[in-house]
C-alpha positions as MATLAB code, in Angstrom:
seq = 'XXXXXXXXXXXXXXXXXXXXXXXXXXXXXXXXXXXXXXXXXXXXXXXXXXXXXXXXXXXXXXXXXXXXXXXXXXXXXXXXXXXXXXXXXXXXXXXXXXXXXXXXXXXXXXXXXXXXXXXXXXXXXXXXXXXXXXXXXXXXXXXXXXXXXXXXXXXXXXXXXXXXXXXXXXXXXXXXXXXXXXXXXXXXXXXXXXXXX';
ca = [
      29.336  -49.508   23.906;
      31.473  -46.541   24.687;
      31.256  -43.585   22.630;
      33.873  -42.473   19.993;
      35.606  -39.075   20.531;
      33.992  -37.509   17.895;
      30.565  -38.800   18.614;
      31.001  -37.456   22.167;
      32.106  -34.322   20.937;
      28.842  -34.110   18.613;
      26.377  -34.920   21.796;
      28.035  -32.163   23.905;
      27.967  -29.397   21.145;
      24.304  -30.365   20.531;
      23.464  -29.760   24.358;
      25.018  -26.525   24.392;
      22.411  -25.208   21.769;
      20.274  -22.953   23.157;
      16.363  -24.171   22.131;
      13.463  -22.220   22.721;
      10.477  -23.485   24.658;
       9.269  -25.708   22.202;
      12.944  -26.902   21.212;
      13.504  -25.469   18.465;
      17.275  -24.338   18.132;
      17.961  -20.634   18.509;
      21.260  -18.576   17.764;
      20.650  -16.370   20.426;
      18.441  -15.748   23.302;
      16.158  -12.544   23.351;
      15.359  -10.449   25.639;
      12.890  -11.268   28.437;
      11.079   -8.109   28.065;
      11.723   -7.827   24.687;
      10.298  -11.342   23.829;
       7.166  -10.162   26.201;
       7.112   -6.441   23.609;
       6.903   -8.204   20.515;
       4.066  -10.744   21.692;
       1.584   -7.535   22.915;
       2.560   -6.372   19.673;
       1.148   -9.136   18.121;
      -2.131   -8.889   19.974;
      -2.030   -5.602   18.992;
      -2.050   -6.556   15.082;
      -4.776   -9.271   15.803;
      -6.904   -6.149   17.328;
      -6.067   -4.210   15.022;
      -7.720   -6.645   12.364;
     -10.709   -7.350   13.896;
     -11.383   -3.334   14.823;
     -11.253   -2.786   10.801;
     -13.443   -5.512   10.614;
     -16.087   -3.737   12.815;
     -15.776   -0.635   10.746;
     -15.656   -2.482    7.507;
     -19.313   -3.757    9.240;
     -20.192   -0.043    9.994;
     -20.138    1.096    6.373;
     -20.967   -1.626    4.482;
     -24.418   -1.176    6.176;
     -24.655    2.139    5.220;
     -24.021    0.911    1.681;
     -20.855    2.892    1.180;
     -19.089    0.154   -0.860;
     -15.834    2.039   -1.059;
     -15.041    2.814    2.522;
     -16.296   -1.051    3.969;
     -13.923   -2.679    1.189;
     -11.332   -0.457    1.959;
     -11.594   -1.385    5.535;
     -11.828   -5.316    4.927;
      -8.573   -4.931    3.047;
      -6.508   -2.825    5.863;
      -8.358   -5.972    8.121;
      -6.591   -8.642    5.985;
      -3.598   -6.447    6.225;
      -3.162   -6.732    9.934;
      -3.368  -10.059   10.033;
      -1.008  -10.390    8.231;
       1.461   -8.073   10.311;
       0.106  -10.189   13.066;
       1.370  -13.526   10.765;
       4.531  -12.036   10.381;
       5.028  -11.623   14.433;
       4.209  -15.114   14.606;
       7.037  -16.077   12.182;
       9.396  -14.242   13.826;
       9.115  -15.339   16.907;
       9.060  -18.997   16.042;
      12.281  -18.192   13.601;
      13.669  -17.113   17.170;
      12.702  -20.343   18.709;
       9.466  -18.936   20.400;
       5.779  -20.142   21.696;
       3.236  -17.914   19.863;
       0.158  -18.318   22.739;
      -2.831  -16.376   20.959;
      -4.394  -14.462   23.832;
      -8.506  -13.729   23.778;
      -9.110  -10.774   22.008;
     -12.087   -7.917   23.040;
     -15.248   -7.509   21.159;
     -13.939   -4.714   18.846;
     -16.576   -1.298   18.795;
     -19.230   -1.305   16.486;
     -21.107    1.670   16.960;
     -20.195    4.872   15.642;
     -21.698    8.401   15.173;
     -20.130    9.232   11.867;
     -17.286    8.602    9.548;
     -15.178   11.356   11.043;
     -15.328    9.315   14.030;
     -14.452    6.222   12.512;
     -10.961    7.732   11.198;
     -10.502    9.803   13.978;
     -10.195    6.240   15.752;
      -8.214    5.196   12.781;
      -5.885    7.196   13.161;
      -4.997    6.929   16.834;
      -5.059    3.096   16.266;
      -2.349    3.714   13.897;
      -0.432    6.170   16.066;
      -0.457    3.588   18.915;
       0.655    0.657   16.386;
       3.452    3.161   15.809;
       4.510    3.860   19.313;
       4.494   -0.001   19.851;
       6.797   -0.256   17.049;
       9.200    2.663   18.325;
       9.610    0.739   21.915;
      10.186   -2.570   20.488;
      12.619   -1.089   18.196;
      14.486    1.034   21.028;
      14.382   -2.231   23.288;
      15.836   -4.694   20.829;
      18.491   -1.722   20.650;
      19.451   -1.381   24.199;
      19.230   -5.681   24.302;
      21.685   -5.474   21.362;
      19.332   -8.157   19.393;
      20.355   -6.843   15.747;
      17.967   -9.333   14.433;
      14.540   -7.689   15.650;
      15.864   -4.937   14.805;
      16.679   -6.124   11.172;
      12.963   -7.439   11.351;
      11.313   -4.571   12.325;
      13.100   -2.091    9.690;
      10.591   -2.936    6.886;
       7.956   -3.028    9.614;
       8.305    0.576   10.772;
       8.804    2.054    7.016;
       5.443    0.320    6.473;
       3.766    1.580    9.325;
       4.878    5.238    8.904;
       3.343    5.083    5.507;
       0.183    3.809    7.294;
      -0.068    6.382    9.681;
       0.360    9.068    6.757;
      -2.591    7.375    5.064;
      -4.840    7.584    8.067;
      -3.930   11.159    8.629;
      -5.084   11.698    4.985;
      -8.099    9.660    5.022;
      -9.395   11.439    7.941;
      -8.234   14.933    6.622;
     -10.514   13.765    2.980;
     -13.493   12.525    5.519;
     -13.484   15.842    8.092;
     -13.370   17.848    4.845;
     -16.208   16.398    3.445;
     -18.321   17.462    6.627;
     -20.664   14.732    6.403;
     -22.140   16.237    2.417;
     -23.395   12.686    0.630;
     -22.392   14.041   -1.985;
     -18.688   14.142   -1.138;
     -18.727   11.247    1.099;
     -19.568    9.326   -2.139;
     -16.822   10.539   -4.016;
     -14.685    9.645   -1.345;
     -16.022    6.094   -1.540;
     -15.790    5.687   -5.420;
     -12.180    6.681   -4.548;
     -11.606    4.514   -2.179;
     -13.465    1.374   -4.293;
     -11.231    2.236   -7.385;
      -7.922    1.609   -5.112;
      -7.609    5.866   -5.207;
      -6.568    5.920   -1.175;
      -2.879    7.234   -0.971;
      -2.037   10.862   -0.074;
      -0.682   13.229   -3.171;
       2.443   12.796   -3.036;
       5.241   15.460   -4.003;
       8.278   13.068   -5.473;
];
């Protein structure tokens, strides 16, 4: 039975829908090396987790309560920055392929160390951002960069609280003493630079 105009009109719109690789239907197509950005950043997020595991690990053997919870919570948070890739890109009618993930470090000399490392993690998280948000710029893809606005404001604040964290720990010199007040700090949620505002 032939079709009616209308129905024949409704099949051909449908097949001019772009769908993503799993079919899903997408308003518009992103960037091949954009797409590519945003699932290393991803990985990143899912490294990122499992590296505060490690040092979560690292001081909760040392019995310094404050610093490993601390640690398992910024853990938890990346995760979730990871989860939030993952729902973007499927919003965008993506494949989310979880690639294997390195043994994160677990041995460190000192806390000072451990920040230090914090820190540059951070800064690197941050430079990941910046491209991706430069890229989805020059691709004109106003939606990642609608995404990543909250994203970046977040991670700025995270890279300020590394910077502090490691400026409190390299203070402290390695004293017990201090290092303990640190971690009472950090166990009663006390973590956030001083802030001038």
């Amino acid at each position: 039975m032939p079709l009616s105009d209308a129905a024949a009109q409704d099949t051909a719109s449908q097949a001019d829908l772009l769908t993503g690789p799993a079919g899903r239907a997408m308003a518009q197509a992103m960037d091949p090396a954009l797409l590519e950005g945003l699932k290393q950043h991803l990985t990143m997020e899912r490294q990122a987790s499992v590296t505060y595991f490690a040092m979560a690990l690292w001081f909760g053997e040392r019995e310094l309560r404050g610093f490993s919870h601390f640690l398992k919570e910024e853990s938890s948070d990346e995760q979730e920055h990871a989860a939030r890739f993952a729902d973007y890109l499927i919003a965008r009618g993506q494949t989310v392929v979880l690639e294997d993930l390195p043994a994160p470090r677990q041995n460190w000399s000192s806390a000072e160390q451990i920040f230090g490392a914090i820190f540059q993690m951070e800064a690197d998280v941050t430079a990941s951002l910046q491209q991706l948000y430069g890229m989805a710029e020059r691709s004109d893809d106003v939606r990642t960069n609608v995404f990543l606005d909250p994203v970046v404001e977040g991670q700025i604040a995270s890279e300020n609280q590394a910077a502090h964290l490691l400026g409190r720990v390299r203070y402290a010199q390695n004293n017990p003493a201090a290092m303990l007040l640190i971690d009472g700090e950090l166990s009663a949620g006390q973590h956030d630079p001083a802030s001038m505002a």
